[in-house]
N, C-alpha and C positions, 0 to 999 in steps of 0.2 A: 633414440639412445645414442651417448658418446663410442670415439672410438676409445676413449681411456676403458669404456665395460667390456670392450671386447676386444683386446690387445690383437687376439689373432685375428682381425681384419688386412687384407692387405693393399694396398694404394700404388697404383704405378705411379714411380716416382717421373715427376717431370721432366724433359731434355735438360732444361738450363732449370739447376736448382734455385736463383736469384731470382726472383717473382717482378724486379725492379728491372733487369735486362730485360728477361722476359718479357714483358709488357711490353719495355722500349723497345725492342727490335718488332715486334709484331704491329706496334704501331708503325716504326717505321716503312715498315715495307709498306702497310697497308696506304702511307700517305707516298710513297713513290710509284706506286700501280695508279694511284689517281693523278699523280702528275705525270708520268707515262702517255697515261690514255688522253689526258687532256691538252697535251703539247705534240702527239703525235699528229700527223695530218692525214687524218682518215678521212676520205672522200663519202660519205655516208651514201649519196645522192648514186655514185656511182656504185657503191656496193649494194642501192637495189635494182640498180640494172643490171649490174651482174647476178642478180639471181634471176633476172630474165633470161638473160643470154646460157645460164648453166641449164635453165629446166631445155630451153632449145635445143643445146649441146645434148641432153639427156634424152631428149625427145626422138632427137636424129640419131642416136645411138645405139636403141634398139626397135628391130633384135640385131644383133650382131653379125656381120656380113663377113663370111670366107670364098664367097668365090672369086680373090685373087689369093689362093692359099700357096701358089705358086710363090709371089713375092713376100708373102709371109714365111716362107719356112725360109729362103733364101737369107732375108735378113736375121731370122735364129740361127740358121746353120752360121753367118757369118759372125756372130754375136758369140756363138759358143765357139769359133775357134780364135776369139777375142779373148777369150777369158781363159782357153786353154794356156795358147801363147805367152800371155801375160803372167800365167801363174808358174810355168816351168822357167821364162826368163826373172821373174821376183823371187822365187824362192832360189834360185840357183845363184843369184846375186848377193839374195840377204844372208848365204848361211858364212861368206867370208867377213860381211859388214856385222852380223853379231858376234863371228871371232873378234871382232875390233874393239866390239863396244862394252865386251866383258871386261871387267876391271880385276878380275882373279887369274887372267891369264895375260892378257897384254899388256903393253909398255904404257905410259901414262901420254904421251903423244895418239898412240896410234888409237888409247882407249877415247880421248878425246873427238878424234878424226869418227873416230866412228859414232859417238855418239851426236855429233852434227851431225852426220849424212844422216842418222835417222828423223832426227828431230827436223831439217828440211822438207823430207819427206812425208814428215805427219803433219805440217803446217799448212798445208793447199788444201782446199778439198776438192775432191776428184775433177769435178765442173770447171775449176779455175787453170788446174794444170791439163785438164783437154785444150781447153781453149789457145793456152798457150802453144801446147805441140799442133794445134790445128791451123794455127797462124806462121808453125816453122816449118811443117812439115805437109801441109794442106791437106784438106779434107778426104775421108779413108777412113779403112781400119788400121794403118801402122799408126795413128797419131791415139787411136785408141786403143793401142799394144802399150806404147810407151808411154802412157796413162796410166793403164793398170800396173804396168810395172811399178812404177812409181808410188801406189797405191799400197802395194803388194809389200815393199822394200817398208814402208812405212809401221807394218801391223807384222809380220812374221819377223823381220829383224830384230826388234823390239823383243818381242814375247821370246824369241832364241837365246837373245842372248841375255836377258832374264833365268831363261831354265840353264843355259851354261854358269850362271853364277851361281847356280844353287846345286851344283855336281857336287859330286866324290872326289874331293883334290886327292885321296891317297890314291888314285890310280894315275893323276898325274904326277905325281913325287914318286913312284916306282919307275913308271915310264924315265923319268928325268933321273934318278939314281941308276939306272941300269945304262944309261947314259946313250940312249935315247934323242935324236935331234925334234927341234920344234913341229917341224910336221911329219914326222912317225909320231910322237903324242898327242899331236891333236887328231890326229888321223885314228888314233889306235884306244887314249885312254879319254878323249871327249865325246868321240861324234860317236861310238855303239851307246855312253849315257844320253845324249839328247836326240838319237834316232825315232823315238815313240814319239814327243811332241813336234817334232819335224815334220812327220807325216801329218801328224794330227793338225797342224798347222798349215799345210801344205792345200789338203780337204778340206779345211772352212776357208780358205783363201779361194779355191776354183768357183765356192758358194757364193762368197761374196762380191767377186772379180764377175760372176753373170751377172748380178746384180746388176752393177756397176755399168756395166757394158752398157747396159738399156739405157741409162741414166746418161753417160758420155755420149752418147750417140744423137742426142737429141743437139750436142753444139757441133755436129757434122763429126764426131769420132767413129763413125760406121754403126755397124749394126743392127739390128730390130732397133734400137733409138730412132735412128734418121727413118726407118721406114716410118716410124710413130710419129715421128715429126713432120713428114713430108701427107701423111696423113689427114694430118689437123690441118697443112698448109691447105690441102686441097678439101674442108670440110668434110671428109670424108669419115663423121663420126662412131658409121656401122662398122668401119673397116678397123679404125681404130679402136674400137670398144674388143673386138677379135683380137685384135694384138696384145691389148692389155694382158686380155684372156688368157692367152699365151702365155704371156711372161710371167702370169699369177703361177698358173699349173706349171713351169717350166721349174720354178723357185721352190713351190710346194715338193715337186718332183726331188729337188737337191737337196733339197733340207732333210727330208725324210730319211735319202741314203747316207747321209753323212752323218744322223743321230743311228742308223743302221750299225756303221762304221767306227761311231765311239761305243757303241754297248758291246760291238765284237771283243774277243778275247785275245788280248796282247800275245 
């Protein structure tokens, strides 16, 4: 039977209503994933050695070895006051860098300035700017402070001064009509509006910043990374499979309390 007999049938309509793009772009892609795959130099021979060496890896792994739980908590304990560090020095950085990068409240220089320092900041990813402070400042946790800082400045800055664009300008034009200097206003009719995503911002930044840690620590930024790393250095795949562990349940452990912390009542 047509759909003209039964009008009330209904058809999700397509993304791209042009049936001619449509095609073309699907073809497209379809014939760039095969030139992709075929100009890339994937070692085949060596990818099935490597699934020798992983089941090895796999092999050696379990069950999972803590008795050097000593240097495992050492490098968490070191890892969490990594991320601690990191997140009180980024947010206490980013809440003057998103005064900057608001465009409702600053100058058009300083809104600029500010919105470079962020956009520098989201443009590394973590890995590349350890490396860097790891090369200026040598291996440690301060090269992995001023990692995550950096990190930190890149994701809270941003989202702050997003929620500062989107205030109540009438308590800044009272503040400023009552004749009010720049920072009693900012102090008085901005930061009680964007104190709730500050926070809230502040607690997925500590989340993420452990993450993080694990992650930087592997190119010498300290932490349970380098313990992970020095780990694998010495095959020590029991011990490492434990650490993993760790860091799984460590992360589960954050997450939980910070979806805790968003259902709490403002």
């Amino acid at each position: 039977m047509s759909d003209a007999a039964h009008p009330d049938i209904w058809r999700k309509p397509p993304r791209i209503a042009n049936p001619v793009l449509r095609w073309g772009l699907t073809l497209a892609i379809a014939v760039y994933v095969v030139w992709a795959l075929a100009t890339l130099p994937f070692d085949w021979a060596r990818v099935a050695q490597g699934m020798e060496r992983a089941a090895r890896i796999f092999g050696g792994a379990f069950p999972p070895s803590f008795e050097r739980s000593g240097l495992l908590i050492d490098g968490f304990m070191e890892s969490l006051r990594i991320a601690i560090l990191a997140t009180a020095g980024g947010v206490a950085l980013s809440i003057p860098i998103a005064f900057m990068a608001a465009r409702n409240i600053a100058p058009l220089p300083v809104f600029l300035l500010g919105r470079a320092l962020i956009v520098v900041a989201r443009s590394f990813h973590p890995v590349i700017v350890a490396i860097v402070f790891v090369k200026a400042v040598g291996f440690g946790p301060f090269a992995g402070v001023l990692t995550l800082i950096v990190y930190s400045i890149g994701f809270v800055a941003k989202m702050l001064a997003e929620r500062i664009e989107e205030i109540d300008f009438g308590q800044v034009e009272a503040m400023r009509a009552a004749g009010a200097g720049t920072l009693s206003t900012l102090t008085y009719a901005v930061l009680p509006q964007i104190m709730p995503r500050q926070i809230g911002l502040a607690i997925y930044q500590l989340d993420s910043n452990l993450r993080a840690s694990a992650v930087v620590g592997i190119v010498g930024a300290g932490g349970i990374g380098s313990t992970l790393a020095n780990a694998f250095g010495r095959y020590d795949y029991d011990f490492a499979l434990a650490i993993t562990m760790v860091i799984v349940g460590a992360i589960l452990a954050s997450r939980r309390e910070t979806r805790e912390v968003d259902r709490s009542p403002a």
